[in-house]
SEFIVO-680968 format. One line per field, with one value per residue (C-alpha): residue number from 1; residue in one letter; x, y negated, z. Coordinates in steps of 0.1 Angstrom, whole numbers. Layout:
residues N
n = NUM,...
res = A,...
u = X,...
v = Y,...
w = Z,...
end
This chain:
residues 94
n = 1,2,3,4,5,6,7,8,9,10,11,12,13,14,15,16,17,18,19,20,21,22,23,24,25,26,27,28,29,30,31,32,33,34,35,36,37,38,39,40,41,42,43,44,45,46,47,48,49,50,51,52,53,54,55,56,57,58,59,60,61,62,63,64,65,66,67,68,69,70,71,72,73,74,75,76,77,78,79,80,81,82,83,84,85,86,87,88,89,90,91,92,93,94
res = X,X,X,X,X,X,X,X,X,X,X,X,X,X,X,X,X,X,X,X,X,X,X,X,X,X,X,X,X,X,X,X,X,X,X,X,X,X,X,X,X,X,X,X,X,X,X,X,X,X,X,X,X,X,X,X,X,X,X,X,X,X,X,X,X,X,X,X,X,X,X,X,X,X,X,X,X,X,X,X,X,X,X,X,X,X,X,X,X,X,X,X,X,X
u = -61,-66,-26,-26,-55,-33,-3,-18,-37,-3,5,-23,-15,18,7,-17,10,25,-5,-9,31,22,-10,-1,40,41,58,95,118,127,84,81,112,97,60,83,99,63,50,73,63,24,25,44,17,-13,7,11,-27,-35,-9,-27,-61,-44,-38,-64,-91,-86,-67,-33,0,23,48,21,19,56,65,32,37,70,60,36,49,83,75,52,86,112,93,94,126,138,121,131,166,163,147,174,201,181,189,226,227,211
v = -18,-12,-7,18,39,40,52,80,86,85,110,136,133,148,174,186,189,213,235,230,244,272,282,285,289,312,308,298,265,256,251,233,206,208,192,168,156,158,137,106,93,101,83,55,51,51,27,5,7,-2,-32,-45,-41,-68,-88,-91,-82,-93,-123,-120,-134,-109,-122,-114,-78,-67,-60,-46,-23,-15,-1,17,35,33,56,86,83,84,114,133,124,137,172,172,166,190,221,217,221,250,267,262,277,309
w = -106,-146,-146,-115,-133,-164,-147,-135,-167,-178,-151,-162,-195,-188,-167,-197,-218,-197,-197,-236,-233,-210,-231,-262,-261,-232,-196,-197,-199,-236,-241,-210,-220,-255,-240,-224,-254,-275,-243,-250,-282,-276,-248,-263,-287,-265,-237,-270,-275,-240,-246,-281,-257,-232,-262,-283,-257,-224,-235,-220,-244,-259,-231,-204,-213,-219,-185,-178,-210,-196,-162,-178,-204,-185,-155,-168,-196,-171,-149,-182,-192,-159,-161,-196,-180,-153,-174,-197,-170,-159,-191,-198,-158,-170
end
């Protein structure tokens, strides 16, 4: 349950950075596939919080956590790497 509620935190986090890209940089691709990119590492970072929690908190082994860490940092990473991807395409059609 704790990883599900993550994953979408995940999800929402990414979302908000699109309307922190659409607030203060204006409608259009290039600040939407920036917030993508800025999404990534900040999201990397707070994942590898929720990972040193497992560890040192809840008790789980370094071991027990990697593929937990990877799912969820993976997929929130991948769904913006794909906008990322798609925006970008958008703009070289234009």
């Amino acid at each position: 349950m704790h990883t599900l509620m993550v994953l979408t935190g995940g999800f929402v986090l990414l979302f908000f950075c699109q309307l922190v890209a659409r607030a203060f940089a204006g409608a259009g691709v290039n600040p939407m596939a920036k917030a993508m990119l800025i999404f990534i590492p900040l999201w990397f970072v707070i994942a590898a919080i929720n990972m040193w929690v497992g560890i040192n908190h809840a008790g789980y082994t370094f071991m027990q956590e990697l593929p937990i860490f990877a799912l969820v940092f993976g997929v929130p990473a991948a769904a913006a790497l794909f906008t990322w991807w798609r925006l970008r395409s958008l703009t070289k059609e234009q």
